[in-house]
C-alpha positions in Angstrom: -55.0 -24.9 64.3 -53.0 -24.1 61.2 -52.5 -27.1 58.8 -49.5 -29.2 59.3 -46.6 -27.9 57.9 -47.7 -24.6 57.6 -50.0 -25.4 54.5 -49.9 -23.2 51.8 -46.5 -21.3 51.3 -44.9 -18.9 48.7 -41.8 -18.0 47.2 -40.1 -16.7 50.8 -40.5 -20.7 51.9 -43.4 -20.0 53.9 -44.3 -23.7 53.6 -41.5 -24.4 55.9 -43.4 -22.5 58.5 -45.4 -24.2 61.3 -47.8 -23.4 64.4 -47.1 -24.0 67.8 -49.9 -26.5 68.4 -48.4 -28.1 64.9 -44.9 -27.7 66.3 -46.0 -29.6 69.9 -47.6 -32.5 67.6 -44.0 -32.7 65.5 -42.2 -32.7 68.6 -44.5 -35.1 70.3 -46.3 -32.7 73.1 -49.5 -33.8 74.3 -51.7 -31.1 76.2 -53.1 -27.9 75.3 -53.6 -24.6 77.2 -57.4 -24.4 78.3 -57.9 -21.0 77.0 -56.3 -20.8 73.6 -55.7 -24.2 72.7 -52.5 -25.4 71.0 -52.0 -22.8 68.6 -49.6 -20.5 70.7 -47.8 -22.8 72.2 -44.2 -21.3 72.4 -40.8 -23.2 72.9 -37.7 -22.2 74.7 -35.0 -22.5 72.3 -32.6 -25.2 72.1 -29.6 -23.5 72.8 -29.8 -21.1 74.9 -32.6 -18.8 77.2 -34.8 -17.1 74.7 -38.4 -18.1 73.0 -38.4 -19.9 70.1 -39.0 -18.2 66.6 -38.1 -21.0 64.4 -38.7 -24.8 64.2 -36.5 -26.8 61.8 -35.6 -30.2 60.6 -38.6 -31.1 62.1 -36.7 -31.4 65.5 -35.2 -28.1 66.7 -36.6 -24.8 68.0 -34.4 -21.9 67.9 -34.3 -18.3 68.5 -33.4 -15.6 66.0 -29.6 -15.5 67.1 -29.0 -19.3 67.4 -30.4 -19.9 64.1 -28.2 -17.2 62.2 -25.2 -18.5 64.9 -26.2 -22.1 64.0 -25.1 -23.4 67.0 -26.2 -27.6 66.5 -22.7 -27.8 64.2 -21.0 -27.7 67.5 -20.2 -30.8 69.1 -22.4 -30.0 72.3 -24.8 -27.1 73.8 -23.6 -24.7 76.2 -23.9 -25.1 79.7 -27.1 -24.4 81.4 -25.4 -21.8 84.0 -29.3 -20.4 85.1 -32.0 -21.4 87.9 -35.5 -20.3 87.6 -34.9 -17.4 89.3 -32.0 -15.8 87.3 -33.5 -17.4 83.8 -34.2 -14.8 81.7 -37.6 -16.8 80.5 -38.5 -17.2 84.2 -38.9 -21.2 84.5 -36.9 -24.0 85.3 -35.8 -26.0 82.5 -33.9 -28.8 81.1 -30.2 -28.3 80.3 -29.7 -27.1 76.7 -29.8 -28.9 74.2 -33.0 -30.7 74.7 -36.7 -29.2 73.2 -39.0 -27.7 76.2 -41.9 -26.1 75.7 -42.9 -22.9 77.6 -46.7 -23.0 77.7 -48.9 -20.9 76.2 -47.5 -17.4 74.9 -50.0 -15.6 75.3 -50.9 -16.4 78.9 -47.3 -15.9 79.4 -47.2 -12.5 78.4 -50.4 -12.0 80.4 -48.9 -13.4 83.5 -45.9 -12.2 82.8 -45.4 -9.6 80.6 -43.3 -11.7 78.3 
């Protein structure tokens, strides 16, 4: 695994940056996948029905559009409105939000191309 918080860093804020398997620990995940460990673990965003591509305050995963959006300054998370079988990800998962993780990304996008 990578070193918590990132380790390291430069001028772009890269210190800020965390793994998955770090990310789990922060956001108190237990488990692991068997083949590839905690390191690509990949959370659903917060907010809506996309992966995960940032992790901040220590407490929030979001996607690329949510985080420019900034959607937590809103009093409360949209509706969930999908079922596992009109999700975009694929899965069932807790209304929005609250932090889920996804499993493993890349058995995901070996199982499912995503």
């Amino acid at each position: 695994g990578g070193e918590p918080g990132g380790g390291g860093g430069d001028a772009n804020g890269d210190a800020e940056l965390m793994c998955g398997g770090c990310s789990a620990t922060v956001s108190g995940l237990s488990g692991a996948c068997a083949k590839h460990g905690r390191d690509e673990l990949q959370f659903k965003c917060r907010f809506c029905c996309s992966p995960a591509v940032f992790f901040c305050f220590g407490s929030t995963h979001f996607c690329e559009r949510c985080h420019v959006t900034r959607p937590d300054w809103k009093p409360q998370p949209p509706p969930k409105t999908c079922t596992r079988a009109t999700c975009p990800l694929g899965v069932d998962h807790p209304p929005h939000g609250q932090e889920f993780c996804l499993g493993c990304a890349l058995c995901r996008a070996t199982d499912t191309g995503y």
